[in-house]
C-alpha positions as CSV (number, residue, x, y, z in Angstrom):
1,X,6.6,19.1,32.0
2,X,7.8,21.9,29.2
3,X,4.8,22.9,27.2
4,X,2.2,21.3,29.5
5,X,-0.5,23.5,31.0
6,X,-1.9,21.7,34.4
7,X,-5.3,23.5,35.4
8,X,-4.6,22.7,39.0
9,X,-1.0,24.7,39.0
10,X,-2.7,27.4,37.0
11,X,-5.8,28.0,39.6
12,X,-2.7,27.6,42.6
13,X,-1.1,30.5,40.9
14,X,-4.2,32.0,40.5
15,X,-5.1,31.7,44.0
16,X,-1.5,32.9,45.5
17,X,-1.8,36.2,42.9
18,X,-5.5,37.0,44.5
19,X,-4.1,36.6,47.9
20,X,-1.5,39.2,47.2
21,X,-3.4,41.6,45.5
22,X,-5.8,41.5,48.6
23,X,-3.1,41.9,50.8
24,X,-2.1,45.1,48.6
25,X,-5.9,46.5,48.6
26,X,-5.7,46.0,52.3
27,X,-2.5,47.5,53.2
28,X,-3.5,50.3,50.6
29,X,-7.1,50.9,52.6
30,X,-5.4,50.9,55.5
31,X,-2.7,53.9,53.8
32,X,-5.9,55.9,53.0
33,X,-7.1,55.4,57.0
34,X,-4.1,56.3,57.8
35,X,-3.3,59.8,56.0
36,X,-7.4,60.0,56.3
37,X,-6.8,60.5,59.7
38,X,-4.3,63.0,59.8
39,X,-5.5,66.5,57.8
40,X,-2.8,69.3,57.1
41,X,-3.3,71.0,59.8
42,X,-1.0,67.5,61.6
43,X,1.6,67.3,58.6
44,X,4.2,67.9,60.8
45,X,3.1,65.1,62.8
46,X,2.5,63.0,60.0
47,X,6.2,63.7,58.7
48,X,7.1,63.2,62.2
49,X,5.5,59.4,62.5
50,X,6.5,58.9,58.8
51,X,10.1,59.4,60.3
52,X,10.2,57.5,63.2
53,X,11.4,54.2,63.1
54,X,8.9,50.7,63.4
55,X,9.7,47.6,64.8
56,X,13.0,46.5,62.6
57,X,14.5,50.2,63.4
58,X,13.4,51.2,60.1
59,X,11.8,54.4,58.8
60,X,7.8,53.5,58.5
61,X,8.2,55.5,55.4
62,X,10.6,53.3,54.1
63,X,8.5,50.3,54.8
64,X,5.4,51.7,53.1
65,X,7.7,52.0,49.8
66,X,9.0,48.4,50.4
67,X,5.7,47.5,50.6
68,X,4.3,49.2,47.6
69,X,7.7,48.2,45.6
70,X,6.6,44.4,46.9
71,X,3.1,45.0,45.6
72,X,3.9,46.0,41.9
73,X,6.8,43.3,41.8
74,X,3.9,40.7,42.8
75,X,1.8,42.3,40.0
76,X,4.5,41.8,37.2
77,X,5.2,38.6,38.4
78,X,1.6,37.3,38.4
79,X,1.4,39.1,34.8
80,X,4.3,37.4,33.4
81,X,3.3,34.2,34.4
82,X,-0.2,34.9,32.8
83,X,1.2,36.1,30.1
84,X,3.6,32.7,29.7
85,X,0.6,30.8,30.3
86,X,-1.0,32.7,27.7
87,X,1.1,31.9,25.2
88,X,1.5,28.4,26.1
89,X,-2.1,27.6,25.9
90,X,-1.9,29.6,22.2
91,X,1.2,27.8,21.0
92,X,-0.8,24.3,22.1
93,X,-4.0,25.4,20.3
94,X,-2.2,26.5,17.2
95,X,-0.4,22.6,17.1
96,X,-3.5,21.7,17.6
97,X,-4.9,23.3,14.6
98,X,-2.4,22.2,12.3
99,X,-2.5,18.7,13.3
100,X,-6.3,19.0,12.5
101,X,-5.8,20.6,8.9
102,X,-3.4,18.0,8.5
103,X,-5.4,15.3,9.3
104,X,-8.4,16.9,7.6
105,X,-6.0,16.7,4.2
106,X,-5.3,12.9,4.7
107,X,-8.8,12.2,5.0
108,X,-9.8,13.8,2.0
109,X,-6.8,12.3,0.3
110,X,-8.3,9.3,1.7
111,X,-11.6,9.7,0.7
112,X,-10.9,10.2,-2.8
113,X,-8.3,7.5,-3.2
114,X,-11.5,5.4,-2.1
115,X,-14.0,6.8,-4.4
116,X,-11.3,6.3,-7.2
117,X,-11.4,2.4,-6.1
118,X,-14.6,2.0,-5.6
119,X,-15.1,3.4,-9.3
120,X,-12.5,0.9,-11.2
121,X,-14.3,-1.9,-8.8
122,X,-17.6,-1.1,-10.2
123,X,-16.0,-0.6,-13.8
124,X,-14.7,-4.5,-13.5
125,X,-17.8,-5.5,-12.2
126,X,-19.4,-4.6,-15.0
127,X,-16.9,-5.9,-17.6
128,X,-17.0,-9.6,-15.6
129,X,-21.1,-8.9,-16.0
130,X,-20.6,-8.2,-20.3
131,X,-17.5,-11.4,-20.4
132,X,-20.3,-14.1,-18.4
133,X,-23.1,-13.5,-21.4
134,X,-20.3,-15.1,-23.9
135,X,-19.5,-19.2,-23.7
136,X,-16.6,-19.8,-22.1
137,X,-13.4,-19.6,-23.5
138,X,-12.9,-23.9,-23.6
139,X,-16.0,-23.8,-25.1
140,X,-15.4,-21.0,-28.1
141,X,-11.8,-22.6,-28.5
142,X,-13.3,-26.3,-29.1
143,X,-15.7,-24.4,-31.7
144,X,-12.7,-22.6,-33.4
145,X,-10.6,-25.7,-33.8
146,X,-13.9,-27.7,-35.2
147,X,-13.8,-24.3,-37.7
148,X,-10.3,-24.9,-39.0
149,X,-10.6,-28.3,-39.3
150,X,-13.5,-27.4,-41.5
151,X,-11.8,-25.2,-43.6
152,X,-8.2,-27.2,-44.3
153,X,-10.9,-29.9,-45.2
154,X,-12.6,-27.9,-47.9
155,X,-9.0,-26.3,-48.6
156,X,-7.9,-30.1,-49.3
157,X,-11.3,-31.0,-51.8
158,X,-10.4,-27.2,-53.3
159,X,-6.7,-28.1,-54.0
160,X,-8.1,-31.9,-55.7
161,X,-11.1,-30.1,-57.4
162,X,-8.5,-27.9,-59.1
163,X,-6.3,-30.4,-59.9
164,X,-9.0,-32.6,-61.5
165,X,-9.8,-29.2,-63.9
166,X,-6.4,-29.3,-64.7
167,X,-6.2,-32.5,-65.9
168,X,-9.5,-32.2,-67.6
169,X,-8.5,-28.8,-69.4
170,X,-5.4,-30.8,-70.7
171,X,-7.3,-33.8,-72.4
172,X,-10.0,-31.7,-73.6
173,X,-6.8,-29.5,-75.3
174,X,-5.3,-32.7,-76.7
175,X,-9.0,-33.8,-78.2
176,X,-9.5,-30.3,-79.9
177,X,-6.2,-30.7,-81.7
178,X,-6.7,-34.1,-82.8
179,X,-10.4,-33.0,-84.2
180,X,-9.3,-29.8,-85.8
181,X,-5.9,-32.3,-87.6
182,X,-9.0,-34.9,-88.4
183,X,-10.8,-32.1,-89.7
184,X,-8.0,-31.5,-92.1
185,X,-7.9,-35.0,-93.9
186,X,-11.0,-35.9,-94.4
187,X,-13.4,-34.6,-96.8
188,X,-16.3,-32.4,-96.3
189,X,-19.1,-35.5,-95.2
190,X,-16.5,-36.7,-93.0
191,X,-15.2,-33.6,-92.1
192,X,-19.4,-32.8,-91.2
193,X,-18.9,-36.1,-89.2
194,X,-16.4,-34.8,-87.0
195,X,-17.3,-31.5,-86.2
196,X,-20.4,-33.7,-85.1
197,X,-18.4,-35.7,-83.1
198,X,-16.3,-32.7,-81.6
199,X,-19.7,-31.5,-80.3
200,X,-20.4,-35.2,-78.8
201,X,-16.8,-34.9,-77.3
202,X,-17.2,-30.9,-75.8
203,X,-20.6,-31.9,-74.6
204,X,-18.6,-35.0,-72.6
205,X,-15.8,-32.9,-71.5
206,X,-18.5,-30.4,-70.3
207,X,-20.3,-33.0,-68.3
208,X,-17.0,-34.3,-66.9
209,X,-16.4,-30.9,-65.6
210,X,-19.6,-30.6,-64.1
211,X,-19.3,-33.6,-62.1
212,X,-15.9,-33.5,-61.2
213,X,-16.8,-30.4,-59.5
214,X,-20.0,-31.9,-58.5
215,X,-18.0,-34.8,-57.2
């Protein structure tokens, strides 16, 4: 699969790139024998076997540089396949790192839209704590109508109580003016009489006030 790193492929690889760089160090040991064994004083023979021809009809020189051109071709091709690996394994890790900080950002978004509720819910509990110490609401409306009632009955005895002074203020109006005319005609022991008597009659329209409003 694209973008999947399996250990077991990786170690095969592995494996098959050790094998040919062995094969290199071996061939290459076997080089160093080889010219180890000849000194200059035999560099014509050496030129002379480097010339001659091996089993395929070949130059053995020429099959030294094959071999040595094989060699650093398996080297690259063992590096670049590192290398891909390399940068698979990197481009993994770094997806990997982003889905982490992205994840780490929804949790704390998380976390704090928790906190924020369990805030409000302590906020409500403690209002529905405050609300239970008052009556209940059936109970505080039954005790507000019993109120009004109270009050459009003392509006009602109000309204009669004025209406009573009223009528009271008129007659005690009418008496003044009939005392202060019988004032007028009579002469002064009569008229002592009746200022007497308008005394009598304030005193009773005094005490008719008071217990009208008594009443």
């Amino acid at each position: 699969m694209a973008g999947t790193t399996v250990p077991g492929h990786r170690i095969n690889r592995t494996s098959n790139t050790q094998q040919a760089l062995g094969q290199q160090d071996d061939n290459q040991q076997a080089m160093h024998c080889f010219f180890q064994e000849y000194s200059k004083e035999h560099a014509d023979d050496l030129a002379n076997t480097c010339a001659k021809p091996d089993e395929q009809g070949a130059p053995i020189a020429h099959r030294l540089l094959r071999d040595a051109a094989r060699r650093h071709l398996l080297a690259d091709q063992a590096n670049a396949q590192d290398q891909q690996l390399y940068e698979t394994k990197q481009a993994q890790l770094e997806h990997e790192i982003e889905q982490a900080s992205q994840q780490l950002e929804s949790n704390k978004i998380k976390l704090q839209t928790a906190r924020e509720e369990k805030k409000r819910k302590l906020q409500y509990e403690e209002r529905r704590l405050k609300c239970k110490q008052y009556p209940k609401r059936s109970t505080t409306a039954a005790e507000i109508e019993a109120v009004h009632q109270e009050i459009e009955v003392l509006q009602a005895e109000t309204d009669q109580a004025v209406q009573e002074y009223e009528v009271h203020e008129k007659r005690f109006a009418v008496l003044t003016r009939f005392v202060d005319e019988l004032e007028a005609s009579l002469n002064p022991d009569e008229a002592i009489i009746a200022e007497r008597m308008q005394e009598l009659w304030n005193r009773k329209a005094q005490a008719d006030l008071i217990l009208g409003h008594v009443a």
